[in-house]
C-alpha positions as CSV (number, residue, x, y, z in Angstrom):
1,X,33.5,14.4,-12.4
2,X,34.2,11.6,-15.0
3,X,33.1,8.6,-16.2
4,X,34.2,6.4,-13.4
5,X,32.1,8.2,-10.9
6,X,29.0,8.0,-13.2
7,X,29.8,4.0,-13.1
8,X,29.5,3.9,-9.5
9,X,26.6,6.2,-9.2
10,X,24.8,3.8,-11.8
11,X,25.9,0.6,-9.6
12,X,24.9,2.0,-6.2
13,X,21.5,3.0,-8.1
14,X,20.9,-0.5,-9.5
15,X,22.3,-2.0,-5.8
16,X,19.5,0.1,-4.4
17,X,16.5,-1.1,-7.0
18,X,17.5,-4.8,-6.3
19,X,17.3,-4.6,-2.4
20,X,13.9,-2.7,-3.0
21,X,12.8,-5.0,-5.5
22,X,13.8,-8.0,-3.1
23,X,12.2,-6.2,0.1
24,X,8.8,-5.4,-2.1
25,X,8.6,-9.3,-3.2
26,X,9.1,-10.4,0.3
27,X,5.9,-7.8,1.3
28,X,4.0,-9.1,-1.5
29,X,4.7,-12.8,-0.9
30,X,3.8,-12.1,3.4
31,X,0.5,-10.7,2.5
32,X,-0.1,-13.2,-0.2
33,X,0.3,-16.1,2.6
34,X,-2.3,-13.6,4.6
35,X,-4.5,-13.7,2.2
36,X,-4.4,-17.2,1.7
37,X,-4.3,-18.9,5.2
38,X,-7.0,-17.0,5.9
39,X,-10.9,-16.4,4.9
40,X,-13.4,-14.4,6.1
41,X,-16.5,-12.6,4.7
42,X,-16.4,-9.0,4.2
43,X,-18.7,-6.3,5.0
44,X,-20.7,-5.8,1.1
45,X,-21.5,-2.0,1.8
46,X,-17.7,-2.1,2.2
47,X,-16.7,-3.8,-0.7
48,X,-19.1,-1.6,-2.9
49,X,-17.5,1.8,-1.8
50,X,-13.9,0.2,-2.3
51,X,-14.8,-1.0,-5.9
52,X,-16.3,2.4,-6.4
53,X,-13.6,4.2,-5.5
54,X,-11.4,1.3,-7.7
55,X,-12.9,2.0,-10.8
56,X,-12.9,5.8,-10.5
57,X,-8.7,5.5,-9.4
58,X,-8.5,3.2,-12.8
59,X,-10.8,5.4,-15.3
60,X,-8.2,8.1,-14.4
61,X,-5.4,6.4,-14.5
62,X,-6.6,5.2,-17.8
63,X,-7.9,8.5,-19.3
64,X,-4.0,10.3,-18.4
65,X,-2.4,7.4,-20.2
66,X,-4.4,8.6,-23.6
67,X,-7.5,6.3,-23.3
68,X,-11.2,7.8,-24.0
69,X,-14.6,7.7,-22.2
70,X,-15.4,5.7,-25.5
71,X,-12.3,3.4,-24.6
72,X,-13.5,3.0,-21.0
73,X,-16.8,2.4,-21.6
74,X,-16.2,-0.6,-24.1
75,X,-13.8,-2.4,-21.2
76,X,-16.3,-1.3,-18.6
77,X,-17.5,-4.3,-17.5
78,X,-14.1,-6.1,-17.3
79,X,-12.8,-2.7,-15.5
80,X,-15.8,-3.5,-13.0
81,X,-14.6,-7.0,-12.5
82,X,-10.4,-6.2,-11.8
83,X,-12.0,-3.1,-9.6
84,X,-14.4,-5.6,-7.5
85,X,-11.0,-8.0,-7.3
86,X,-8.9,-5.4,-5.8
87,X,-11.4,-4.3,-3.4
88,X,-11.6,-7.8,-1.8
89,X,-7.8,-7.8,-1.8
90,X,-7.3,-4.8,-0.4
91,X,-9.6,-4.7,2.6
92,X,-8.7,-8.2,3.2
93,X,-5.4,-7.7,3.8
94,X,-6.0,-4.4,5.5
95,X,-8.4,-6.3,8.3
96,X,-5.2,-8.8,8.5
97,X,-2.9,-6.2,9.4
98,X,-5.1,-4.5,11.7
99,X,-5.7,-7.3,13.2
100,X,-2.0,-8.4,13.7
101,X,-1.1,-5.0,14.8
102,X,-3.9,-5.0,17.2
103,X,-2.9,-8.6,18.5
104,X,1.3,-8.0,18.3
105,X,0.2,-4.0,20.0
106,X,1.7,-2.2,17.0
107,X,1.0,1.6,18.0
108,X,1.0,4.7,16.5
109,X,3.1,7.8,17.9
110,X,1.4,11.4,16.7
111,X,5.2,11.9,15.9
112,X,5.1,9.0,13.4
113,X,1.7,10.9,11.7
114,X,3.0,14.0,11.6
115,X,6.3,12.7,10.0
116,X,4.4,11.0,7.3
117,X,2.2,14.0,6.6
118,X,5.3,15.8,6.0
119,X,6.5,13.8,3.6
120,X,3.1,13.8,1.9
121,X,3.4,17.1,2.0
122,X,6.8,17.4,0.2
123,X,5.7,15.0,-2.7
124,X,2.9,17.4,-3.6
125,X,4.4,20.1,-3.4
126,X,2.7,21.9,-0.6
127,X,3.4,23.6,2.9
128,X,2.9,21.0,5.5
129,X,0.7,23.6,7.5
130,X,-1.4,23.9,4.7
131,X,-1.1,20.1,4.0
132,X,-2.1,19.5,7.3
133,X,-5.2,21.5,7.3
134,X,-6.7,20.0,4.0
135,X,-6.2,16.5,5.7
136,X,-8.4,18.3,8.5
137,X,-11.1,19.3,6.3
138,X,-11.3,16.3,4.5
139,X,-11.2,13.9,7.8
140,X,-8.4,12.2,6.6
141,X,-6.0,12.2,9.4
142,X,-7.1,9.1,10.9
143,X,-6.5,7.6,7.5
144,X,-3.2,8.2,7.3
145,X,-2.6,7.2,11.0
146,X,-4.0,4.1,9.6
147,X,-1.5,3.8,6.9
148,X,1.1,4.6,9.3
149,X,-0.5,1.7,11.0
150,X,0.0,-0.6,8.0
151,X,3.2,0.4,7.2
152,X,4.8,-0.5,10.9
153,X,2.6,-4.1,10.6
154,X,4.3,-4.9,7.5
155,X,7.6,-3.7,8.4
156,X,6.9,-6.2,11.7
157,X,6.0,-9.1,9.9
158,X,9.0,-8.4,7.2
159,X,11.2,-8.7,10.2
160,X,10.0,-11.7,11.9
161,X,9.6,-13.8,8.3
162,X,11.5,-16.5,7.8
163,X,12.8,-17.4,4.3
164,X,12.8,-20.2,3.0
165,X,14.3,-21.0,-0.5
166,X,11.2,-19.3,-2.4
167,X,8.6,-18.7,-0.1
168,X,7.9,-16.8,2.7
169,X,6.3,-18.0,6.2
170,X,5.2,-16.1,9.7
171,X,7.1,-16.9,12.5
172,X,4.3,-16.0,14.6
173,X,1.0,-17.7,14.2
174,X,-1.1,-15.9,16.9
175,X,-2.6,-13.8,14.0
C-alpha cells in the first residue's frame, strides 16, 4: 500500500532471520558439544559411501556455480579431504541423535512422514502421489522417517538446553 507497510514487512522479515539465525546457532553449538563429549569409531565401509556420496554432492555443487571438470580435478585431493571431514561429522552426529532419540523414546508417527513428504513434495514441484511413489522405488521412505527422526531429536535437545552466556549445555546427560 505504501511505504510504511513495506517498512514493516522488511522489519518482521529481518525479526524472522534473526530468531532463525539464533535457533540454527543454538542447533549447531548442541551438536558441536555432541560431537565433542563424545568419541567413538565409525564403521569405514560407512565412512567410504558417505565421503562418496560428499564429493559427488560438492563436484555438483561446484560445476552449477561455473567451475570445470579441469577446476575440480586440480582441487581434487583437497575436495577428497573436506568430503572425508564431513562424512565423519555427519554420521557422527547422526548415531548421537539416534541414539538420544532411542534412549529419550523420540518416535515417529506415519502422520509426521507423510507430512514431511508433502512438503518435499511442494519444494519440487511435484504431486505428492507421485512424490510418494518415487520415494517407494528408490527405498527412501525410511530415510526420510529417519530425518523426521533427526529433526524431532534436535528440536528435543533445543528445548531442554540450557544457555549459558555463550555456550550451550545438555540438561540431560543420559545420552
Amino acid at each position: 500500500k505504501g511505504i510504511d507497510d513495506l517498512k514493516e514487512v522488511i522489519k518482521q522479515q529481518l525479526a524472522q532471520e534473526k530468531t532463525r539465525a539464533s535457533e540454527d546457532a543454538k542447533v549447531n553449538q548442541i551438536v558441536e558439544q555432541l560431537n565433542q563429549a563424545v568419541d567413538f569409531e565409525l564403521p569405514e565401509e560407512l565412512v567410504a559411501a558417505e565421503t562418496q556420496g560428499n564429493i559427488q554432492s560438492m563436484a555438483q555443487r561446484a560445476m552449477q556455480q561455473g567451475m570445470t571438470q579441469e577446476m575440480l580435478e586440480s582441487q581434487k585431493d583437497e575436495l577428497e579431504e573436506n568430503a572425508a571431514t564431513q562424512a565423519r561429522t555427519n554420521l557422527k552426529t547422526n548415531f548421537l541423535l539416534q541414539e538420544i532419540a532411542f534412549k529419550e523414546e523420540i518416535k515417529v508417527e506415519d502422520q509426521d512422514v507423510l507430512q514431511r513428504i508433502y512438503q518435499m513434495a511442494q519444494q519440487e514441484n511435484k504431486a505428492p502421489k507421485k512424490y510418494i511413489k518415487e520415494l517407494q522405488k528408490n527405498n527412501a521412505i525410511q530415510n526420510v522417517r529417519n530425518s523426521v527422526l533427526i529433526g524431532k531429536t534436535i528440536d528435543f535437545l533445543v528445548e531442554n538446553a540450557k544457555v549459558t552466556g555463550e555456550t550451550v549445555t545438555e540438561e540431560k546427560t543420559d545420552a
